[in-house]
N, CA, C and O atoms as a GROMACS GRO file, in nm:
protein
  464
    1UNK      N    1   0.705  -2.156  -0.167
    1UNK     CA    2   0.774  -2.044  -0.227
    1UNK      C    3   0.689  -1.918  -0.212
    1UNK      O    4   0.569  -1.928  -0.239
    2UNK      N    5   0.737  -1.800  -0.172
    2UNK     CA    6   0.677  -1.667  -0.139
    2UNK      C    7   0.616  -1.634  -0.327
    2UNK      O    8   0.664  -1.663  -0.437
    3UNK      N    9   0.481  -1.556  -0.278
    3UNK     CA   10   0.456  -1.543  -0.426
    3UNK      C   11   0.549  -1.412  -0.490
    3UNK      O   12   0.622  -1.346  -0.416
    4UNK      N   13   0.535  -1.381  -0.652
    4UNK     CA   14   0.620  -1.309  -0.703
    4UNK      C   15   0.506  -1.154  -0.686
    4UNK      O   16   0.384  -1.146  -0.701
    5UNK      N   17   0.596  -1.060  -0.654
    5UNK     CA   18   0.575  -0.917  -0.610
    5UNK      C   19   0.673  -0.798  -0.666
    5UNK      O   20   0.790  -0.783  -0.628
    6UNK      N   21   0.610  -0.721  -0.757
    6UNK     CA   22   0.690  -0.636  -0.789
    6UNK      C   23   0.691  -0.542  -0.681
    6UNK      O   24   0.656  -0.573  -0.567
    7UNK      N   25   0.733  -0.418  -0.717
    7UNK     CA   26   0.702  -0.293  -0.599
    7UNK      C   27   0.602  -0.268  -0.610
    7UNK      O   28   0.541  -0.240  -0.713
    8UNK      N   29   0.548  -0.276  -0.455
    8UNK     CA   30   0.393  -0.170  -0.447
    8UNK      C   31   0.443  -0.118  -0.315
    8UNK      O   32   0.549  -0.134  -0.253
    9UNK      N   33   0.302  -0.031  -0.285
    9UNK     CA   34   0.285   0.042  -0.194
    9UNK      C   35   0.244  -0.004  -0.045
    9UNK      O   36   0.128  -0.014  -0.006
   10UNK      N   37   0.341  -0.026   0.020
   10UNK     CA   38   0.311  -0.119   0.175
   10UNK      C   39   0.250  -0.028   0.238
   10UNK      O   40   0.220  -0.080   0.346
   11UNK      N   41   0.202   0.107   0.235
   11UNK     CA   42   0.095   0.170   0.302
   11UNK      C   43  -0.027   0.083   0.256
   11UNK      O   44  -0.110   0.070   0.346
   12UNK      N   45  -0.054   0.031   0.157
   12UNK     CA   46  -0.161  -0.042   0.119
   12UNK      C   47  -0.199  -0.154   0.173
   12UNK      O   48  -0.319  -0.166   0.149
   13UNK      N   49  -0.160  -0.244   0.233
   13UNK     CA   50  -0.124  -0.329   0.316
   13UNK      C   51  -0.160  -0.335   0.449
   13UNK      O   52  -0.077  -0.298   0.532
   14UNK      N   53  -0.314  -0.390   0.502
   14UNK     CA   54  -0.349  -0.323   0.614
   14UNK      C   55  -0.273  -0.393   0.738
   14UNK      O   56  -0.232  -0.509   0.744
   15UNK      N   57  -0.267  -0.288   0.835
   15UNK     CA   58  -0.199  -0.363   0.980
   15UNK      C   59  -0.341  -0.496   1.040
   15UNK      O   60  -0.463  -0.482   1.042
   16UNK      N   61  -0.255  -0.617   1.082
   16UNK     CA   62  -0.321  -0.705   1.139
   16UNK      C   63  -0.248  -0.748   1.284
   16UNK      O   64  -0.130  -0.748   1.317
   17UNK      N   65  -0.365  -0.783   1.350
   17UNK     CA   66  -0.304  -0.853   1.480
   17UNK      C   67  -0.225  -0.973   1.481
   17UNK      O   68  -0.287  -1.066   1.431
   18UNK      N   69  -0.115  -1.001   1.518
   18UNK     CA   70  -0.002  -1.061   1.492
   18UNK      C   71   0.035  -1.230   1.594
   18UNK      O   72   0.132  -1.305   1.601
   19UNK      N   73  -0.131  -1.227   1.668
   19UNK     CA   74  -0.093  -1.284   1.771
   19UNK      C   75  -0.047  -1.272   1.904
   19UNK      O   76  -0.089  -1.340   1.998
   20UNK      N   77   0.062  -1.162   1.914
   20UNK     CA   78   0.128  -1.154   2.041
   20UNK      C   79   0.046  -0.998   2.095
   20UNK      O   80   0.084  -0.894   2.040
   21UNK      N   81  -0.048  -0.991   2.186
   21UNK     CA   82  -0.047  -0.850   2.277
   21UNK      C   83   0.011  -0.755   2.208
   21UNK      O   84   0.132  -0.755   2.187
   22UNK      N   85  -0.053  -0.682   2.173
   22UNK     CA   86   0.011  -0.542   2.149
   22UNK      C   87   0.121  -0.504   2.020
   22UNK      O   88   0.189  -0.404   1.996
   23UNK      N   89   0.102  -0.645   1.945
   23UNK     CA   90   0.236  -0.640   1.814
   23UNK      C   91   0.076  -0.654   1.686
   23UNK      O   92  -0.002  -0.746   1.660
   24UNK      N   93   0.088  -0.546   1.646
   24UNK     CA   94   0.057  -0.525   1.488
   24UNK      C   95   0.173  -0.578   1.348
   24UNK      O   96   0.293  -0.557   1.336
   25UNK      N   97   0.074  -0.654   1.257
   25UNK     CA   98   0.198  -0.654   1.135
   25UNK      C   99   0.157  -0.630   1.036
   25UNK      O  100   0.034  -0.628   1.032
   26UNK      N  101   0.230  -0.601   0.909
   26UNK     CA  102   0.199  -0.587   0.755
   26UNK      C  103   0.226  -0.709   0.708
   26UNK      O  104   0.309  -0.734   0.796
   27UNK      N  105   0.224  -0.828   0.628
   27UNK     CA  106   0.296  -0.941   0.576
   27UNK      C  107   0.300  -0.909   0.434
   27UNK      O  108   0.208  -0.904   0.353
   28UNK      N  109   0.428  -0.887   0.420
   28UNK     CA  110   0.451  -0.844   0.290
   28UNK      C  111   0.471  -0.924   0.180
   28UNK      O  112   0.426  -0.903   0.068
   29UNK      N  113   0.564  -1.048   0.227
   29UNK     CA  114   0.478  -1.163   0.109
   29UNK      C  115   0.522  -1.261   0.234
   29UNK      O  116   0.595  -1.240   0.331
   30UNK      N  117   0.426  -1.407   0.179
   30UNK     CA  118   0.453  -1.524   0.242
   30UNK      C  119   0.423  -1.573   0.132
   30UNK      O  120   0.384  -1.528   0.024
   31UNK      N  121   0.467  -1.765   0.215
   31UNK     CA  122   0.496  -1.880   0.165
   31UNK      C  123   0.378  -1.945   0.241
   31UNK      O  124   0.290  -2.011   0.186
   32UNK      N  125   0.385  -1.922   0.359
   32UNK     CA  126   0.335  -2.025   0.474
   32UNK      C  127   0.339  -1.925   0.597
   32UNK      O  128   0.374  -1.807   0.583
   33UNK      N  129   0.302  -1.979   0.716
   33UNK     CA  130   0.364  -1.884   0.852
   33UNK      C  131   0.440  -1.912   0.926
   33UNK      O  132   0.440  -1.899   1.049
   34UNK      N  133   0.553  -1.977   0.822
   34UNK     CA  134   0.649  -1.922   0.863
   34UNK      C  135   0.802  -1.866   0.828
   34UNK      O  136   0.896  -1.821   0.894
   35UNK      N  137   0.778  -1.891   0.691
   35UNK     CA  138   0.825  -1.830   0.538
   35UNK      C  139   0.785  -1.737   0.484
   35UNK      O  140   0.738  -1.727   0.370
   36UNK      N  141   0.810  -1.626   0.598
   36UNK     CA  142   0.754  -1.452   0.544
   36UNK      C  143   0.848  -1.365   0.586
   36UNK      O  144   0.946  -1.375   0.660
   37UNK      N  145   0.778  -1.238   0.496
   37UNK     CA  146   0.859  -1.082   0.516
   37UNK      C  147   0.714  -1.011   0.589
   37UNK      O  148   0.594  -1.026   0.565
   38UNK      N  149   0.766  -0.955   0.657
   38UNK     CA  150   0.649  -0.836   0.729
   38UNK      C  151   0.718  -0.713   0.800
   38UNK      O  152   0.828  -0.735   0.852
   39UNK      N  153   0.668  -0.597   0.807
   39UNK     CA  154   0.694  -0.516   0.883
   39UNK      C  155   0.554  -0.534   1.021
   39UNK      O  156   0.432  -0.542   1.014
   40UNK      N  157   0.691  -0.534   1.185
   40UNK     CA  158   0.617  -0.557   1.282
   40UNK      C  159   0.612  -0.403   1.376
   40UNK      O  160   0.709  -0.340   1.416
   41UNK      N  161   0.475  -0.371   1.394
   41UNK     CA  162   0.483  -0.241   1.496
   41UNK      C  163   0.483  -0.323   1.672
   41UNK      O  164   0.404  -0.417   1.673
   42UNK      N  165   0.515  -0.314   1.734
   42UNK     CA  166   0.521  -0.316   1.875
   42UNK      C  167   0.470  -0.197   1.920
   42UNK      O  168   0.516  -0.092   1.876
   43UNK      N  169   0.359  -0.198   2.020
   43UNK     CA  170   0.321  -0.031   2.086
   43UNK      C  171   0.375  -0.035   2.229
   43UNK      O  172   0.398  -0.131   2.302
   44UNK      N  173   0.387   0.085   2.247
   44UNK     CA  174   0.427   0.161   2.368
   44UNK      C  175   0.383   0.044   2.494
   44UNK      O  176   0.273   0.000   2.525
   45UNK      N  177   0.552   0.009   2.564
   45UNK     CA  178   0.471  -0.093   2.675
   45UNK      C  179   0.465  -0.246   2.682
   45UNK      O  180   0.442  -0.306   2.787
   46UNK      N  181   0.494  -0.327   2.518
   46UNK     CA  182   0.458  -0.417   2.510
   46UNK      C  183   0.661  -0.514   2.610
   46UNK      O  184   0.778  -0.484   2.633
   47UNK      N  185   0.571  -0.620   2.626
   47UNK     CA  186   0.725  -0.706   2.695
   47UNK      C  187   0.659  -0.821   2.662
   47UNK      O  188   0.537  -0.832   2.653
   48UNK      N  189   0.745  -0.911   2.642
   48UNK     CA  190   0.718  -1.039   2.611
   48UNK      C  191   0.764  -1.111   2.757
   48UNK      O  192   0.741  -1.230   2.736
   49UNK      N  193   0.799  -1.103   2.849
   49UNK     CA  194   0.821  -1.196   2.967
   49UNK      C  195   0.743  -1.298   2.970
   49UNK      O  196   0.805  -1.404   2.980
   50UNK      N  197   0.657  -1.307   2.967
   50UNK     CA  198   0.560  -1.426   3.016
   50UNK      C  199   0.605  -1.538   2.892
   50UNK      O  200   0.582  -1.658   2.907
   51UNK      N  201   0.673  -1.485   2.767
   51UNK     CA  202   0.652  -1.617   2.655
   51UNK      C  203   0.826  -1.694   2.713
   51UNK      O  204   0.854  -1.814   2.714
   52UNK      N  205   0.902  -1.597   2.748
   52UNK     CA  206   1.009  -1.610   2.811
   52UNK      C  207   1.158  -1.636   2.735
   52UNK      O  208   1.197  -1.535   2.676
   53UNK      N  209   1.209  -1.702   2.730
   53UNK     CA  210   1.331  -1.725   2.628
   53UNK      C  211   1.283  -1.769   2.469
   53UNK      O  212   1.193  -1.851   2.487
   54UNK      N  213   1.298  -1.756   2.357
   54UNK     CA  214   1.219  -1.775   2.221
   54UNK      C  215   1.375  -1.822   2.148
   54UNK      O  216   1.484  -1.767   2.133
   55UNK      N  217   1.320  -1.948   2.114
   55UNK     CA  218   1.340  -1.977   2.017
   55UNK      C  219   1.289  -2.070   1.880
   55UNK      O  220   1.181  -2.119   1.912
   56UNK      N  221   1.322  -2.109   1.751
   56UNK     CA  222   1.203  -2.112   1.663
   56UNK      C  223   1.337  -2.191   1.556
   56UNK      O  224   1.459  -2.174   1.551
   57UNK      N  225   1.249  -2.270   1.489
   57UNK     CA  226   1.297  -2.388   1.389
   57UNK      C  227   1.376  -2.314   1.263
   57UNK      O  228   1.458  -2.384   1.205
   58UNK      N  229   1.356  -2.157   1.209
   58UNK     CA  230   1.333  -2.102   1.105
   58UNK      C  231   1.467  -1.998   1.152
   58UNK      O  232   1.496  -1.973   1.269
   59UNK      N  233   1.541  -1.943   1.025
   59UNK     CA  234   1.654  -1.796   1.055
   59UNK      C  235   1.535  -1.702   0.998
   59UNK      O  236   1.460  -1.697   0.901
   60UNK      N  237   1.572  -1.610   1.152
   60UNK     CA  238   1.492  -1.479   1.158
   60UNK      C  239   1.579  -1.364   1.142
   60UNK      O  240   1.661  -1.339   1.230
   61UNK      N  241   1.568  -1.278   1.018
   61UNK     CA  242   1.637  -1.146   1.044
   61UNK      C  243   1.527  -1.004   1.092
   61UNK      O  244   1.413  -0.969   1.063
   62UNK      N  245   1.620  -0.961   1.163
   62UNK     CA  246   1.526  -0.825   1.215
   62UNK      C  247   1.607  -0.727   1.182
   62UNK      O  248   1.729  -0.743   1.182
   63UNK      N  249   1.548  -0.611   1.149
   63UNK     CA  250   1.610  -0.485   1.101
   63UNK      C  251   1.516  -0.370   1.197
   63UNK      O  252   1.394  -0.374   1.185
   64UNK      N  253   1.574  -0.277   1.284
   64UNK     CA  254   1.471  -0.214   1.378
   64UNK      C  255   1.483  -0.064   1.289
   64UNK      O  256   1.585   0.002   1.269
   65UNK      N  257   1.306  -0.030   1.232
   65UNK     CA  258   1.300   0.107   1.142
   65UNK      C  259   1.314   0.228   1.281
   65UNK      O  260   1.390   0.325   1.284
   66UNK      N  261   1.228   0.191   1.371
   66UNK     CA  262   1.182   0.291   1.497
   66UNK      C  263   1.210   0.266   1.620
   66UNK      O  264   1.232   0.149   1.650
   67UNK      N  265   1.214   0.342   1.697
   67UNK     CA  266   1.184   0.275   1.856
   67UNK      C  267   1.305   0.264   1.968
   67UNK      O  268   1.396   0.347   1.970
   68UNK      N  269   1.302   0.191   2.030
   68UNK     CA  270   1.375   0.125   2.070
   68UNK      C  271   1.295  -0.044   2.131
   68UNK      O  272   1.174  -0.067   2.143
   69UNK      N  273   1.412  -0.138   2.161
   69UNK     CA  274   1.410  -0.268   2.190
   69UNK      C  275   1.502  -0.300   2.295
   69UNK      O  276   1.614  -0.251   2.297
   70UNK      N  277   1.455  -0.390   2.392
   70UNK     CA  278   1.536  -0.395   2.530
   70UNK      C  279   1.538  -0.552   2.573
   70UNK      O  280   1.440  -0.599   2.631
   71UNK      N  281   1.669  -0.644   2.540
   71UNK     CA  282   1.666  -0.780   2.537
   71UNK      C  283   1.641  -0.810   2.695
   71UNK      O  284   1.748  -0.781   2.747
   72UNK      N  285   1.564  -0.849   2.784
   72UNK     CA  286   1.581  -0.831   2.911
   72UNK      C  287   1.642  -0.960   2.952
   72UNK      O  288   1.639  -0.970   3.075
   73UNK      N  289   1.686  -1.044   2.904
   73UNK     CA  290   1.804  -1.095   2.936
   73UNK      C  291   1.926  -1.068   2.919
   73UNK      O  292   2.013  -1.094   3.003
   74UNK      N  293   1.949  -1.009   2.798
   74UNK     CA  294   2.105  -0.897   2.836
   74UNK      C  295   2.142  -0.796   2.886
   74UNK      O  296   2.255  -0.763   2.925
   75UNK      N  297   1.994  -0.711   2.889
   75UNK     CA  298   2.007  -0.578   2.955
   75UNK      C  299   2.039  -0.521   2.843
   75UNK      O  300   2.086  -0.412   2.876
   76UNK      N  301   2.042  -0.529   2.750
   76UNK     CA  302   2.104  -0.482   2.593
   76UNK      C  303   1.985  -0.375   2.559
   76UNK      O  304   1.870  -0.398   2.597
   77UNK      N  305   2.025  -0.241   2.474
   77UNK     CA  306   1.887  -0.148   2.454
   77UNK      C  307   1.938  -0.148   2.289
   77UNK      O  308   2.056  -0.142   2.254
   78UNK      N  309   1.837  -0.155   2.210
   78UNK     CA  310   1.861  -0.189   2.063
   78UNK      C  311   1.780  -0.046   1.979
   78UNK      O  312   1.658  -0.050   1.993
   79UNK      N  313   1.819   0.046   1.918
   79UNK     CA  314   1.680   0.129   1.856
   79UNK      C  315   1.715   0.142   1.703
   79UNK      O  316   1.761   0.043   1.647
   80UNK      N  317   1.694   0.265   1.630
   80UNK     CA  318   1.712   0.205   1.486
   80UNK      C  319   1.817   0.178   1.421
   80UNK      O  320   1.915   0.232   1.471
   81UNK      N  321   1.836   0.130   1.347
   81UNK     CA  322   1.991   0.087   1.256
   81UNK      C  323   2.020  -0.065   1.268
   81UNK      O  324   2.073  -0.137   1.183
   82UNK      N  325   1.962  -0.107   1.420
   82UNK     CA  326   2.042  -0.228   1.453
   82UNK      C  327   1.988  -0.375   1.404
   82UNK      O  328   1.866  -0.383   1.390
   83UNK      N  329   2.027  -0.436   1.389
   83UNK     CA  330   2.013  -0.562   1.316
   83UNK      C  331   2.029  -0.672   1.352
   83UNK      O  332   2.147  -0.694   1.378
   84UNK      N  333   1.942  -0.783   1.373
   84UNK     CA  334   1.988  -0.921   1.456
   84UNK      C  335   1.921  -1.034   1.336
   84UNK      O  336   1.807  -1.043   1.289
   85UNK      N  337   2.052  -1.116   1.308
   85UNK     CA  338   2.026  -1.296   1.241
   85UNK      C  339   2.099  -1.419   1.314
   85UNK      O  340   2.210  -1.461   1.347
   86UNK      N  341   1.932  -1.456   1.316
   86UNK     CA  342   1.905  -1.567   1.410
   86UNK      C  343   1.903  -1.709   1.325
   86UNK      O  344   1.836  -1.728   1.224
   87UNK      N  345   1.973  -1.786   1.374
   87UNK     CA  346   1.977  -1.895   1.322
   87UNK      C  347   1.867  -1.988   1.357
   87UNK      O  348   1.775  -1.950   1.430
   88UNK      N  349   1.872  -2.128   1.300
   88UNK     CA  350   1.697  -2.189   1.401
   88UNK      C  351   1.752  -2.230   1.539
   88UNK      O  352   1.875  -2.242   1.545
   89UNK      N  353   1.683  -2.252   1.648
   89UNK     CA  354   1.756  -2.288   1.768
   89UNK      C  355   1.772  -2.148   1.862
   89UNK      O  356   1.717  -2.121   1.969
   90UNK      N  357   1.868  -2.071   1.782
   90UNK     CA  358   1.929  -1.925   1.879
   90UNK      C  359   1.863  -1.889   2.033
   90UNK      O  360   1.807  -1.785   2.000
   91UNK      N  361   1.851  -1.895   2.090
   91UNK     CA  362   1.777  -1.836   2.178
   91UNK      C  363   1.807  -1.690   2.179
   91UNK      O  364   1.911  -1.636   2.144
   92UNK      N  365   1.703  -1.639   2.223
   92UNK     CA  366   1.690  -1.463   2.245
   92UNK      C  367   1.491  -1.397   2.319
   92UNK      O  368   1.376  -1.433   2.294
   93UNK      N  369   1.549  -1.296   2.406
   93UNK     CA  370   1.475  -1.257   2.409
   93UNK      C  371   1.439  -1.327   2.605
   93UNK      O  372   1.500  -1.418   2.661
   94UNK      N  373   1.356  -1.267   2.646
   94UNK     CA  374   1.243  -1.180   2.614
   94UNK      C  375   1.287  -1.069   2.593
   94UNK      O  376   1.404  -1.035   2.615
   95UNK      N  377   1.174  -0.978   2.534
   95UNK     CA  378   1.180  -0.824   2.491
   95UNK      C  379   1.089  -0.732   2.577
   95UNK      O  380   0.993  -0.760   2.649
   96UNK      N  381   1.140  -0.630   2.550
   96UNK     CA  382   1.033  -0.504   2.605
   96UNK      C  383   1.039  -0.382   2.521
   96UNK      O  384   1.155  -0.345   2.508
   97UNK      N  385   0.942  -0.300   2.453
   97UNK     CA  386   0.962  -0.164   2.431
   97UNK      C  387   0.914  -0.058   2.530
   97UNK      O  388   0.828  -0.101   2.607
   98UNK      N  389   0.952   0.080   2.546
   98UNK     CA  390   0.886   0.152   2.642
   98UNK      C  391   0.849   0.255   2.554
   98UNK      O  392   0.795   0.352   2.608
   99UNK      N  393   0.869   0.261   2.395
   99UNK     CA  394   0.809   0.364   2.319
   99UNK      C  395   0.730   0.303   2.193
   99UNK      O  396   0.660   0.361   2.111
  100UNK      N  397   0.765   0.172   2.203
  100UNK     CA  398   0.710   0.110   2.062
  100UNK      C  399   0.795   0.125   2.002
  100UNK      O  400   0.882   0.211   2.016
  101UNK      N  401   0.783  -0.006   1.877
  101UNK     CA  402   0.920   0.018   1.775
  101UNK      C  403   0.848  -0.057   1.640
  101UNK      O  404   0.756  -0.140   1.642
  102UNK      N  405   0.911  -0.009   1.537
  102UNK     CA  406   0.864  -0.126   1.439
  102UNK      C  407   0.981  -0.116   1.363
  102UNK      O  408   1.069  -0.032   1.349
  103UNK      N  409   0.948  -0.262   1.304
  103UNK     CA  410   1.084  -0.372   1.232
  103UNK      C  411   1.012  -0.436   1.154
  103UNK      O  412   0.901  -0.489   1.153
  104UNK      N  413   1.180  -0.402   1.026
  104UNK     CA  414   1.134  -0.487   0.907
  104UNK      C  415   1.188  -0.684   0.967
  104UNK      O  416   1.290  -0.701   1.034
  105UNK      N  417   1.133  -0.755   0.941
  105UNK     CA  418   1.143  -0.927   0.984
  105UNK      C  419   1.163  -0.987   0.829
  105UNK      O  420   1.127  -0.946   0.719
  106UNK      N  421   1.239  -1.106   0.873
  106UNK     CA  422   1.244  -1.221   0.710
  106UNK      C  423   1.281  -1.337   0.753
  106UNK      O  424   1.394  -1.384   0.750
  107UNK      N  425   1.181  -1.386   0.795
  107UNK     CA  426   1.167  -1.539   0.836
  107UNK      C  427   1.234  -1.634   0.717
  107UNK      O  428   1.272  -1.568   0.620
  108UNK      N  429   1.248  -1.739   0.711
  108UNK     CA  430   1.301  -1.870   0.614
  108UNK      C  431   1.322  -1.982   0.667
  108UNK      O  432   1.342  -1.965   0.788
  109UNK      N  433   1.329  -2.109   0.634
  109UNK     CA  434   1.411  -2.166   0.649
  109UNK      C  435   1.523  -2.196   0.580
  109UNK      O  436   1.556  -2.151   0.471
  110UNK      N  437   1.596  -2.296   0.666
  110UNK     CA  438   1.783  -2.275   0.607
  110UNK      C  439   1.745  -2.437   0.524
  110UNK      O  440   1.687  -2.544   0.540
  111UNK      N  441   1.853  -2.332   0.400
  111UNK     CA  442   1.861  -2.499   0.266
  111UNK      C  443   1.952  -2.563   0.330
  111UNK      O  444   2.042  -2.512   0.397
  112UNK      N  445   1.934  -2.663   0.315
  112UNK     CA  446   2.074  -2.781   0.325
  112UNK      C  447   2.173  -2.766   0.190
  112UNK      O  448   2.151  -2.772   0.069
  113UNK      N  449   2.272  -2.748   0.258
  113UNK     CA  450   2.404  -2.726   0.151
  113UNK      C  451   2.468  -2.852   0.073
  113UNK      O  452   2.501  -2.954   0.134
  114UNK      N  453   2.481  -2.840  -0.040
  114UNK     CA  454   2.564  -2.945  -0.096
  114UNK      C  455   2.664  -3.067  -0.076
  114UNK      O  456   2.688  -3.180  -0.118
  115UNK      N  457   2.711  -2.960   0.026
  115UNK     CA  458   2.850  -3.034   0.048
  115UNK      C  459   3.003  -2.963  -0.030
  115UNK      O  460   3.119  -3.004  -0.028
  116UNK      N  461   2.937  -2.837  -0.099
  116UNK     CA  462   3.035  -2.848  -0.198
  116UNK      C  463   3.145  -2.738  -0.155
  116UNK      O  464   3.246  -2.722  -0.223
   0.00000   0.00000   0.00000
């Protein structure tokens, strides 16, 4: 379970290396890694080609604050407003920015439903 967080100040919150080339993040709360909220910067340039089609066990929502985003398998150009939820499995991606972008993210996994 993500710990409990009232409002603070996510300028406070220092940027860390994220793993991937060139992607900075904030993690704004977690559970685990892979039961989090973070805001992700991407800089000027970055493409993911080499990791190639992505997909991941967990529903990912992305919300893009800046930038733009370029699915290079659809040819699709994404910049702010736009919004993608990913189920586990989905495939998507690779990506590219040519100005940098940053996005709010909210990883989870999915409950199993009742039945009801």
């Amino acid at each position: 379970m993500k710990q409990e967080r009232e409002f603070f100040a996510v300028e406070g919150v220092p940027w860390a290396e994220s793993g991937v080339p060139g992607v900075r993040e904030r993690v704004l709360s977690a559970a685990d890694e892979v039961v989090l909220t973070r805001v992700a910067r991407w800089a000027a340039g970055v493409d993911t080609s080499e990791a190639g089609v992505i997909r991941h066990e967990y529903v990912e929502e992305v919300y893009l604050l800046e930038g733009d985003l370029t699915d290079l398998t659809s040819g699709e150009t994404y910049g702010v407003g736009h919004y993608a939820c990913r189920p586990p499995g989905m495939p998507h991606g690779p990506y590219r920015t040519v100005a940098g972008c940053t996005m709010l993210e909210i990883r989870y996994r999915e409950q199993p439903t009742s039945g009801v």
